[in-house]
Structures are given as C-alpha cells and as structure tokens.
C-alpha positions in Angstrom: 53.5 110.5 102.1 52.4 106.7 101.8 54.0 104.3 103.5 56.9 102.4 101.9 56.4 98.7 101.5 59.2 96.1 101.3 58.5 93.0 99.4 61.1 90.7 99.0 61.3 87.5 96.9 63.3 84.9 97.6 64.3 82.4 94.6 66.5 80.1 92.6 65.9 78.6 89.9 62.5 79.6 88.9 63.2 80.7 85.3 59.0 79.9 84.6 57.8 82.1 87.3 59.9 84.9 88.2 58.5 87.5 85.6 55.4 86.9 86.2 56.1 87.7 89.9 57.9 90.5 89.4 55.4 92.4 86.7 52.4 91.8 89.1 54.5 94.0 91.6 55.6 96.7 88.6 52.2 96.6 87.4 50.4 98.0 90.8 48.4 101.1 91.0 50.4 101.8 94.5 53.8 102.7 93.6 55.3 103.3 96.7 57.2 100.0 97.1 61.2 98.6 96.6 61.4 95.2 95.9 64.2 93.2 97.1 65.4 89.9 95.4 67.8 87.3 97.0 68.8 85.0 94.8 70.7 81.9 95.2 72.7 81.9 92.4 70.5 80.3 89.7 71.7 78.6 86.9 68.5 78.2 85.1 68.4 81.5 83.4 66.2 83.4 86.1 69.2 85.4 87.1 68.9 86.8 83.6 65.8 88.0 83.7 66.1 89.6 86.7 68.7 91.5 85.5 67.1 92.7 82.0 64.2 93.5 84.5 66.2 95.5 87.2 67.9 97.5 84.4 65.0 99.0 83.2 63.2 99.3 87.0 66.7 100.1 88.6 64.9 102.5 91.2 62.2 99.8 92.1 64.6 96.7 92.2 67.6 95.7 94.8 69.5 92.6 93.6 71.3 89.9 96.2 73.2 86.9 95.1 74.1 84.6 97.4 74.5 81.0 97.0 74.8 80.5 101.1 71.5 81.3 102.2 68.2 79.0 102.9 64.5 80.9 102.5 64.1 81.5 105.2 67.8 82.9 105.8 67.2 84.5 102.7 64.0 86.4 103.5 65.8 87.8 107.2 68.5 89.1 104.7 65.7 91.2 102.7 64.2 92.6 106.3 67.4 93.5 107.6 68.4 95.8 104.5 64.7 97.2 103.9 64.1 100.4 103.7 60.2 100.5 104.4 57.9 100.3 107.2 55.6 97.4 106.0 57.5 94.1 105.4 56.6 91.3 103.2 57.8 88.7 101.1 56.7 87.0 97.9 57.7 83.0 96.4 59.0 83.5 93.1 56.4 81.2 91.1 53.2 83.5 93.2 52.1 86.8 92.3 49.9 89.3 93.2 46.4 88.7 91.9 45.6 91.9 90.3 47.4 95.5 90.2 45.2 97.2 93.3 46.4 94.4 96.2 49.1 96.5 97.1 46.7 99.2 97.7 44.1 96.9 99.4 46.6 96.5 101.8 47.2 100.5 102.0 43.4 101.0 102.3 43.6 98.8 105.6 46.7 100.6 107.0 45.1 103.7 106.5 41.6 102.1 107.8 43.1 100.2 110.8 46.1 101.9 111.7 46.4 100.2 115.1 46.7 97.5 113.5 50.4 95.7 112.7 49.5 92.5 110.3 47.0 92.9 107.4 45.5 90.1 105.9 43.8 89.7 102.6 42.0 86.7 100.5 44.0 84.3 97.9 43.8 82.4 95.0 44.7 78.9 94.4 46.1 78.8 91.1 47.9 76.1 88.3 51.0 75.7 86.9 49.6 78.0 84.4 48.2 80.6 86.2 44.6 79.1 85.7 42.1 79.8 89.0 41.7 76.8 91.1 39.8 77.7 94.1 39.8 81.1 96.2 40.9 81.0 99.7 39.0 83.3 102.1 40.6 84.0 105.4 38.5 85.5 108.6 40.3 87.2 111.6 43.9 86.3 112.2 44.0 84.5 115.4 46.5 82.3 117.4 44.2 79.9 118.5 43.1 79.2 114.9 46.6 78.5 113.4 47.5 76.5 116.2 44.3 74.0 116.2 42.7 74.5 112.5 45.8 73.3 110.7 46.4 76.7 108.3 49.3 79.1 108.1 48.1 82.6 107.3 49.7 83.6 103.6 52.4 85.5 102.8 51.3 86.1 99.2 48.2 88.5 100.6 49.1 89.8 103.9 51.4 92.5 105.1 53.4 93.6 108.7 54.7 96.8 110.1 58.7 96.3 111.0 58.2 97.4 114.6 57.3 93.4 115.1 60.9 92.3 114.2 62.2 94.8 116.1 60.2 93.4 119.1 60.2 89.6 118.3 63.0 89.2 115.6 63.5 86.9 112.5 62.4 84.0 111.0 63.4 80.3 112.0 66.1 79.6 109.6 64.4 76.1 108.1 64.0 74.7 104.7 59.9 74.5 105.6 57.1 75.9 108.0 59.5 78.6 108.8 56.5 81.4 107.5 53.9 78.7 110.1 56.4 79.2 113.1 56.7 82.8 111.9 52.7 84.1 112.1 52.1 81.7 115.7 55.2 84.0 117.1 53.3 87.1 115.8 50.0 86.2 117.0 51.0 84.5 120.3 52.6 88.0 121.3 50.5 90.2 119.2 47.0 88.3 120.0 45.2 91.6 118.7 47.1 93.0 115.5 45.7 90.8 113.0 43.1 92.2 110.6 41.5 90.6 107.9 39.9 92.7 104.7 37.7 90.8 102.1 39.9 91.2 98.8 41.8 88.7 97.0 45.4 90.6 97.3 47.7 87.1 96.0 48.0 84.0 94.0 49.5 80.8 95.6 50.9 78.6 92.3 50.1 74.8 93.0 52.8 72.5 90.9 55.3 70.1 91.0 58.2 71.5 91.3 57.4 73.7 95.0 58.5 72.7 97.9 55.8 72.4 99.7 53.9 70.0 96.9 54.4 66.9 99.0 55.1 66.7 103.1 57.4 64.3 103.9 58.2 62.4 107.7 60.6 65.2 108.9 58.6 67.6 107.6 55.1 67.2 109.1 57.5 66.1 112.1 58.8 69.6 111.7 55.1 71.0 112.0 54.4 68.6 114.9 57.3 70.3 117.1 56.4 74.3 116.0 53.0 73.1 117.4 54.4 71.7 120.7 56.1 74.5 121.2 53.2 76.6 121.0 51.4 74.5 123.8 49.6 72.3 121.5 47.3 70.0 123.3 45.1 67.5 122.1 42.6 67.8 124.5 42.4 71.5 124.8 41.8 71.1 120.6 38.4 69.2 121.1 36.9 71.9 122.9 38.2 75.1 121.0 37.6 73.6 117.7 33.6 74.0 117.4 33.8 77.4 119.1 36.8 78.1 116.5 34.9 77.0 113.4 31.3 78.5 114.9 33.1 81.7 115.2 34.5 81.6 111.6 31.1 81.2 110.0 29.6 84.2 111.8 32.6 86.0 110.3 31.9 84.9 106.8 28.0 85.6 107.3 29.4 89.1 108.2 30.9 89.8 105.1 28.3 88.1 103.4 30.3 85.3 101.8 27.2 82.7 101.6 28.0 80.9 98.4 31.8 80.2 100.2 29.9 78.9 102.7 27.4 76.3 100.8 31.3 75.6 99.0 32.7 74.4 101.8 29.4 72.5 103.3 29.1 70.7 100.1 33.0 70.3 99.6 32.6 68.5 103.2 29.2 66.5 102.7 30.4 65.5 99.1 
C-alpha cells in the first residue's frame, strides 16, 4: 500500500490562485493523498471555489473554516487532524510543478527510506505562472540554513509525522515560522534530509504575498530564530567557504554545470 500523504493549504483570500493549487494536486499521477484546506474565512470568493471543487473531489478534500487562526496556527491544525504518514503543506497561490512531484517524492521514500525529510528542486514563477528561474537545492543541512541565508521549501519537500511527534509544531508567527520550522528539524535530525534532483513545486513571486517585501520586525524576526540557533558571526566566516565548496561538488555530482556557470555569471555580472 503507498504511503498516504497529507498536504495541507493554508489560505484566505486567494480567489486568483487557489484552483490552480488545488488542480496541480488532483491532477497527480500518485493518488494516494487527502488534502486538507484551512481557510480563514475569505470573502473574496475563494471559499466558493473550494467548495464547487470539494463537491466533486469530496473523498480527496477536508474543508476547515476558521477565521481565528494565523498560518502557521493554521498549518498545526491540518497536522493534528491528518490522517497520513508524510506531512506537508502547500501556499494557496503555489502549486506543484507538474503531475509526477508527488511521486518524485514517493520514489525517494521508497529509495531512502531511512530517510524522514525529502527534498526536491523549485521554480520561481510570476504572477502568471510564467518560469522565472529554477531553484536547485543540494543536501539539507543545518549548518547551511543557519549561515547561507535560505529556508528549505515547502512547495517541493516532504516529512514523515514521527518528527512532530518527537519535536512538535510550528512557531505560531505571521512569518519565518516554515525557517524556524526546518533549523528545529535539522538541528535534531542532522541526518534525515535528502535531496533528489527533480523540480517537484512552483513558488509564485507577486505583490500581494507576504513575503514580497521584509520589513524591520520581520528580518528582526529572522535575526532572533538565528540567535537561537547559536548564530555566530565569527563561526560564519569560516564555515561559509567549506559550506559553498561543498555545495558545488554536490551540484558537479548531479551534473548541474550550466546552474553552475548561472550562478558564476549571475555573481560576476
């Protein structure tokens, strides 16, 4: 029996987005999945939609509403009443880049089953869907999160559920709650990261997201998850070329030399 996946979405008020979400799950070639929708009440119409959707895919879709509930709340709601034993979630205005990344990420269960966090490529897309730049990851490591400045994506990776039951929830913030969320993971699970070499989901880029603009509080925000973690200045100038050295053996590895000239020529231009 394949395992059951849990992908929960998290939204309000994305009445653009949301079916373009939601299809890229209904469309995949792996079909054991529930997806599980918290909504906050939206008033834009996507409630709608959800609900013409979820009548015809009542079996595949769990509908929330809750007006009370952050994100990040949001997303703990969806882990405490899934039914599977891989856990992820998905934004409302992403999607999954074509109809095999749900099976990508079965391939490396299957492949790596020691492993509890798989981790596959993105795409940074428009407002309109339209490709922007592809993201490739290497290994998931502490270390690199905590001193290279990235979050690992939720759009292409998935977890087993035995690391909430060992670690818990998310931080219940309006942002960096997903950064906080992989150091935690990685910082107790140094070794249950593994990467695969497929683009599995599609992080939208436009003006209405969150995350489009930092403000003070909020890189303020990242600067305290960081301390947390032990962050130190110092200790960064000497793990960063070993970090970055490291990462470009990895790309070599999977033979990803025209990322690499990319980002050398992103960098020198």
């Amino acid at each position: 029996m394949p395992n059951l996946f849990s992908i929960i979405i998290p939204v309000l008020n994305q009445v653009k987005y949301i079916e373009e979400c939601l299809f890229s799950i209904l469309k995949q070639k792996y079909k054991n999945y529930e997806i599980i929708i918290i909504d906050g009440k939206s008033n834009d119409g996507t409630l709608n939609k959800i609900k013409k959707i979820k009548k015809k895919y009542k079996k595949k879709i769990k509908l929330i509403v809750n007006p009370n509930l952050s994100q990040a709340a949001a997303i703990n709601l969806g882990i405490k009443v899934s039914r599977g034993q891989w856990i992820t979630w998905q934004n409302a205005d992403d999607f999954y880049t074509s109809n095999k990344s749900l099976k990508y990420l079965s391939d490396s269960i299957k492949k790596n089953s020691k492993k509890k966090l798989h981790l596959g490529n993105m795409l940074i897309v428009d407002k309109n869907s339209a490709k922007i730049s592809r993201l490739i990851y290497s290994e998931p490591n502490f270390y690199s999160l905590l001193y290279e400045g990235m979050t690992l994506s939720n759009q292409a990776l998935i977890w087993h559920k035995d690391i909430n039951k060992k670690i818990g929830y998310l931080i219940d913030t309006r942002v960096n709650f997903d950064y906080e969320w992989f150091l935690r993971i990685l910082k107790n699970f140094p070794e249950t990261g593994i990467h695969f070499n497929k683009l599995v989901g599609s992080y939208r880029i436009h003006d209405g997201q969150k995350t489009f603009k930092k403000n003070y509080r909020e890189l303020t925000q990242i600067k305290n998850i960081k301390l947390k973690y032990n962050f130190n200045l110092i200790f960064k100038m000497i793990i960063l070329p070993y970090l970055k050295i490291k990462k470009l053996f990895y790309f070599l590895k999977i033979k990803e030399y025209k990322y690499i000239i990319n980002k050398i020529l992103k960098k020198i231009l």
